[in-house]
N, C-alpha and C positions, 0 to 999 in steps of 0.2 A: 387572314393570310397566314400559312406554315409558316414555321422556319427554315430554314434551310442550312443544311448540314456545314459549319464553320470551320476556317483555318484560325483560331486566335492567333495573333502572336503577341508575347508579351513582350511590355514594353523595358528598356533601362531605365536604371537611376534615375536618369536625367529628363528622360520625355517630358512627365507630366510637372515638374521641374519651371519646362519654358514654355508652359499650355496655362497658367495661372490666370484669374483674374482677379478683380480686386474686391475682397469679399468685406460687406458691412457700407458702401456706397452708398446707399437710398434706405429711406425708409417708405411705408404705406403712403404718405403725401408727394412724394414724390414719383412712386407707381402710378399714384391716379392721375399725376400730369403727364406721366409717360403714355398713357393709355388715352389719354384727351390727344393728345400733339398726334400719335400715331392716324387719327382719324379727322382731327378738326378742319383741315382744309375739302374736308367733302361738306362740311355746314357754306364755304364758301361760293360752292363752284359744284357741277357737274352733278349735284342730284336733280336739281334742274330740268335736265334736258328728259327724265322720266315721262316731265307734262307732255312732253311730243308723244309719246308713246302710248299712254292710257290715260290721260287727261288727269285731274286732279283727281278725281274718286280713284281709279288706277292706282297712282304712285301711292295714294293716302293707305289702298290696300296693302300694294306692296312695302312700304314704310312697315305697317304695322306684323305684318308677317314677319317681316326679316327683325326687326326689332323683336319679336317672341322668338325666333330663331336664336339671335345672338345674348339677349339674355340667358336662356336655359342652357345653352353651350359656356354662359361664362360662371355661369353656378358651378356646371362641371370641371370645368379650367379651374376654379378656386380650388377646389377639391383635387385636382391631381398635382396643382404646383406646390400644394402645401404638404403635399406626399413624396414627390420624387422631385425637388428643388435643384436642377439641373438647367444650366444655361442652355440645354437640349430641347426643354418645352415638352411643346408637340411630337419633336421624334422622339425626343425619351421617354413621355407618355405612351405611345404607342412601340416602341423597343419593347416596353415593361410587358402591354398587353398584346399585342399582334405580333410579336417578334423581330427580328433582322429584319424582314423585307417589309415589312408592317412600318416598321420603325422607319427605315429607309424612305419607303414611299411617301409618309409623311412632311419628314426633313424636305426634302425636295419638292413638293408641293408647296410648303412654306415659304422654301429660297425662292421659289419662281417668282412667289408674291411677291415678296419683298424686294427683291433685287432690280426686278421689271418696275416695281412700283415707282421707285424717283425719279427713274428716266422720266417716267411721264410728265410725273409731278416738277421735273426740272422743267420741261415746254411748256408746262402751266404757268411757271415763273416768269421765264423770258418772253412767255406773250405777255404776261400782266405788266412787267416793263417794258416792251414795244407801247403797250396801250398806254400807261402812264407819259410817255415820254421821253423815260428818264435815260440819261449817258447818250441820246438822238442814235443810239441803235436801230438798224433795221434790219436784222441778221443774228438770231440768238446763241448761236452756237458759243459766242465767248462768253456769256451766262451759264447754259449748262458748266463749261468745263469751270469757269472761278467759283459756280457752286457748290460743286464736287468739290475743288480744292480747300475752299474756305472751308467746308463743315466736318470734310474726311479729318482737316487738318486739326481741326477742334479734339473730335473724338480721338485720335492720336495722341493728344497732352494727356487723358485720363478720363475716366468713368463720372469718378465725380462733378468736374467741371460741365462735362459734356451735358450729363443731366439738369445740372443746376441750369445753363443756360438753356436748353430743351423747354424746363418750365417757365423760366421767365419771358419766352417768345411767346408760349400758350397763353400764360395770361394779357398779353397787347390781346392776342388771339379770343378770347373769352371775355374781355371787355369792348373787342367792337360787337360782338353778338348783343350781348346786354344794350349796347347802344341801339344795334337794330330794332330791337323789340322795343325799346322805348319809342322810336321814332317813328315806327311804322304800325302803335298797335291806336293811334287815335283815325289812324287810315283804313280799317280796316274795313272791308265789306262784304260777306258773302259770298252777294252777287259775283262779286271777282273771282272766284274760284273754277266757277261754273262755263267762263267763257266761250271755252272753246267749242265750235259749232261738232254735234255729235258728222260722225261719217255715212251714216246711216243703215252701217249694217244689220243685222235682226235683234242683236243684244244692246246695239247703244242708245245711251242715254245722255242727258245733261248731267252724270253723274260720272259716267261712264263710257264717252264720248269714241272711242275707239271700242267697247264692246269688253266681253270677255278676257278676248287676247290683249286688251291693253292691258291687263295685270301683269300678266307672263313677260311682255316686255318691258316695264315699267322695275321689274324684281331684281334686276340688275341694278339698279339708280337708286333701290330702296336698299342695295347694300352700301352704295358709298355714303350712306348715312353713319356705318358702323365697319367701314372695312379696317382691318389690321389694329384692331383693341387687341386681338388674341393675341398678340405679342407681348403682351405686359410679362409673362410668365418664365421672357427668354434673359431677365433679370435676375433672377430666379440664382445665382450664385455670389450676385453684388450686393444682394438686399441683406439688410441686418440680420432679420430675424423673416425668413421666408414663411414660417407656418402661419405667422399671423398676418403678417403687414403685403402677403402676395390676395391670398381672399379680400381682405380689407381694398387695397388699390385697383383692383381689378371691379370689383363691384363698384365703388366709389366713381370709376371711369365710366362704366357703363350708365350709370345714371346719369350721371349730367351730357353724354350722347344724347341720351334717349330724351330728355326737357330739350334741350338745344336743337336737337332736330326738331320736334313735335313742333317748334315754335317757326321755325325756318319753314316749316312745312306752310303753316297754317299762314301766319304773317306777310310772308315776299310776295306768294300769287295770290294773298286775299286784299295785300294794300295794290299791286298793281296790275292784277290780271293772270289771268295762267295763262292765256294765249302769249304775252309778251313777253311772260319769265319760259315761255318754252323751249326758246332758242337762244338765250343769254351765257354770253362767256362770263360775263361779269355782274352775278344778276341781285349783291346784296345793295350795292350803291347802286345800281340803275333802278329798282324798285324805289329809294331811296327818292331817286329825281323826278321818278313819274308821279309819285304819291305827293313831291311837294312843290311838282311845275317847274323844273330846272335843277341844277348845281345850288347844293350847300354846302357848308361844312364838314353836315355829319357824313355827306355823300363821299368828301375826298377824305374823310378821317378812316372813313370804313373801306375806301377803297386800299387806302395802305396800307390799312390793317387786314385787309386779306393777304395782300404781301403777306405779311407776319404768319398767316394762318399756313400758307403753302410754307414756307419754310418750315414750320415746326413741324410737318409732315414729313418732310424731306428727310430734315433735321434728324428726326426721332426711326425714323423707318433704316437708314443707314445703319445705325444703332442694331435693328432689331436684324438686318442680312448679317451684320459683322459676326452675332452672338449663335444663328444656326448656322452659319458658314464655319465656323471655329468648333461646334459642338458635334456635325460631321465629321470633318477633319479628326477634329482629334481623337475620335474612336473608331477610323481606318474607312469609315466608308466615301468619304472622297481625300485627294493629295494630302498625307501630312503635313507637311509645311506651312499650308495654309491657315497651321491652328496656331503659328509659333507666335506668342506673347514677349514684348520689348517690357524694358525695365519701367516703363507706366504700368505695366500690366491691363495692355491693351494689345489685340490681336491685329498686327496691321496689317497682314498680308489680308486674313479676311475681308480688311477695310477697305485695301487701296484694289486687291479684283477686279471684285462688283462690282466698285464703284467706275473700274474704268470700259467696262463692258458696259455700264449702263450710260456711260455720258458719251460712246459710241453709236450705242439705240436711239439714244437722242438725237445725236448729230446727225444720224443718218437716215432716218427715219422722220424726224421732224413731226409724229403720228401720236397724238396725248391721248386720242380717244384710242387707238388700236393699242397700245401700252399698258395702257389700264385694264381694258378687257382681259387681255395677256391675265395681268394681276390678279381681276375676281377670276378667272374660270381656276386657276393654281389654288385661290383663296379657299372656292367652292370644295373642291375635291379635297382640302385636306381638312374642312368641316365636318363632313362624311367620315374620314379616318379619327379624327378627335373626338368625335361625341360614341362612334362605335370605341374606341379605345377606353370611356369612362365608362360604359357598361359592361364591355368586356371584363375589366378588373373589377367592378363590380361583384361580378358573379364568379369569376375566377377566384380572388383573392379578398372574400369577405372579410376578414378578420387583419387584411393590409393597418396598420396606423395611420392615420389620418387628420390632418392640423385641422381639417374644416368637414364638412359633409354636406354634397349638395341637398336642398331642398326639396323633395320629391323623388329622389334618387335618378334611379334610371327610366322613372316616367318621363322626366324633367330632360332630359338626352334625348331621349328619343325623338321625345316633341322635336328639338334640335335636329336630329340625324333625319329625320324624315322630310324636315323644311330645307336641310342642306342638299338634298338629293335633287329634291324641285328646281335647288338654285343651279346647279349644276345643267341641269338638262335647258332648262332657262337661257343659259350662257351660250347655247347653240340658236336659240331664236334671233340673240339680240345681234351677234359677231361670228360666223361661220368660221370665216376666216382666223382670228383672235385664237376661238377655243380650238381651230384643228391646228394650230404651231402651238401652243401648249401644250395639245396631246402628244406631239410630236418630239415636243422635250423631254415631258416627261416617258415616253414611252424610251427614250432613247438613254436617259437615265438608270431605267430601270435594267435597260441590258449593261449597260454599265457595271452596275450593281451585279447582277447574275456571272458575268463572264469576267469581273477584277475584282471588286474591290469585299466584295462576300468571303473571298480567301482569305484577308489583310487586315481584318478587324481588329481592334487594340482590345486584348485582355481586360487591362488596368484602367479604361476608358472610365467615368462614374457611372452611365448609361447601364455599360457593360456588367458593369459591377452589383446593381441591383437588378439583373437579368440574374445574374449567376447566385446570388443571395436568396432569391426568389425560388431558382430549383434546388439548391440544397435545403430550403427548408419543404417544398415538397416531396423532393426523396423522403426527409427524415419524417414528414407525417406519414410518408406511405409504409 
């Protein structure tokens, strides 16, 4: 993507003044629970429903693609957050290398993720406490909104708090998994894997039961094994020491997805069946019950403890809208205002927004599967902009400094940007409807962008700033 010819305006005194955040927050232990929480409620719920779609061999493929996708894309994420350590992420990585609208389209591809993401993730809640029983609910809407409130209200006291309890909901979170695996690995069988009768088109198999194209649509489900890790990086101005401890928690996050899925994988439809975990809302404790003939302990221990897991998603993804919603903002490509930071030094308007736009998609919508989709097709497209973004600087800017260097360089992207394109186009098999009001946001974004806010850009932004550092030191080599 060009650039496109800019109005800066520079900022007063005071702007960047009431745009602060609280720098020295987390360190690397705390990034890698940030990066677990962002994606851990998909180990509970909703990869699942893949087995409908390409049967166990299917999802197992699509699993492992998107897991080589999301690891080579988070070598490179090590690598640019330890370079341009900006609560901007992903747009400030690509501000850096694709420019203003490069930059732009990123940010917004990100927000969609993230902001769409809890709505959903709130329906997932209030169904799992319709199911539980609990408060004799039968109408979730007063859960979305006191969840928004309770968690908005959390992150509002401060960074650090917010975080510390982010981790300690992950680990309930990562202690019922360990409990499933214990419970469900003297169950296990093969045979179970394999159930579901093929459909019998030309390519299926008992492998492979829906054929070819069950991959393709299965590729979707094999992201919410790993959707929104990529956030870890929008930390990136709270962390101590970003050069080290952002590669360190980002990797650190990524592996324990990648064991934690593989076992989820193998475990819940090899101890109960793929046919049965096909269509499960709830399918760590009901694999749970079928493997041991009824209701147990571990059954209701894990079932609450998925609670825990959707919340820490919620939890943690709030977190991650607040930090690009503020990092636009405050370098003019959406409302100023919305970046203005309170004496916690936490962006509230960022916070309380989205969040109330999203607890209206909820309420009104009541739709977790078409919410989500929303989510990865946003997710998709700005994987495509992030891994193009670390080869671009690559090659542009060899001699950049660099806290970390991915491994393989921009072979290791590519591989990413290649698998990300797949996923994208993917996203039209599984949700027509989902991926074309995405397109439609974001296309309407983008004139946004072209016809206001491209004039309005803050000079003094930090994005902005190593945009402008970048060509004075190419003038001066030229």
């Amino acid at each position: 993507m060009k650039s496109t010819p800019l109005n800066l305006s520079v900022p007063d005194n005071g702007y960047l003044e009431h745009r602060q955040l609280k720098r020295g927050a987390a360190g690397w232990v705390l990034l890698a629970g940030l990066g677990v929480a962002y994606v851990i409620s998909g180990d509970f719920a909703g990869w699942n429903l893949g087995l409908a779609q390409g049967g166990w061999g299917g999802l197992l493929i699509a699993f492992i693609l998107m897991g080589i996708m999301y690891t080579c894309m988070v070598f490179g994420l090590a690598e640019l957050s330890s370079t341009l350590p900006t609560a901007g992420a992903g747009y400030g990585f690509a501000r850096r290398a694709l420019g203003p609208l490069g930059g732009f389209a990123t940010g917004m591809a990100v927000l969609i993720e993230y902001a769409v993401a809890p709505a959903a993730i709130a329906i997932f809640i209030g169904g799992y406490i319709e199911a539980l029983g609990l408060f004799g609910l039968t109408n979730s809407w007063p859960v979305y909104l006191v969840t928004y409130v309770i968690f908005i209200g959390i992150h509002l006291r401060g960074v650090g708090e917010a975080l510390k309890m982010i981790f300690g909901i992950t680990v309930i979170a990562v202690v019922a998994l360990v409990a499933v695996v214990i419970g469900l690995l003297p169950h296990f069988s093969a045979a179970n894997l394999f159930d579901i009768v093929p459909d019998g088109s030309p390519t299926s198999s008992a492998f492979l039961p829906m054929g070819i194209s069950g991959i393709v649509g299965a590729l979707v489900y094999g992201i919410w094994f790993f959707l929104a890790v990529e956030g870890v990086p929008l930390a990136a101005e709270e962390t101590a020491d970003p050069k080290k401890d952002m590669p360190r928690g980002i990797i650190a996050a990524i592996v324990i997805l990648v064991i934690f899925g593989a076992l989820m994988l193998v475990l819940v439809p090899g101890a109960a069946g793929s046919s049965a975990m096909s269509g499960s809302d709830n399918p760590l404790p009901e694999a749970i019950r079928i493997a041991y003939g009824g209701n147990t302990l571990l059954a209701d221990f894990v079932n609450y403890a998925g609670l825990a897991g959707l919340v820490a998603s919620f939890f943690s993804i709030i977190y991650a809208y607040s930090r690009q919603l503020f990092a636009l903002s405050r370098a003019g490509y959406l409302p100023k205002w919305l970046s203005l930071t309170g004496a916690r030094r936490t962006p509230y308007w960022a916070l309380i927004v989205p969040g109330t736009i999203g607890f209206i998609l909820a309420a009104v919508t009541g739709n977790g599967g078409l919410l989500i989709n929303i989510a990865v097709f946003g997710a998709t497209v700005s994987y495509v902009l992030l891994n193009l973004s670390h080869i671009v600087l690559r090659i542009k800017e060899p001699d950049l400094p660099r806290g970390y260097r991915t491994p393989g360089g921009v072979v290791t992207t590519s591989i990413a940007l290649g698998l990300a394109a797949i996923a994208v186009v993917a996203t039209f098999f599984v949700d027509v409807l989902a991926a074309s009001i995405t397109a439609g946001i974001f296309g309407a974004a983008l004139l946004y962008y072209w016809y206001y806010s491209r004039h309005r850009i803050v000079s003094g932004a930090p994005e902005e700033e190593f945009a402008r550092l970048a060509a004075a030191e190419a003038e001066l080599k030229g």
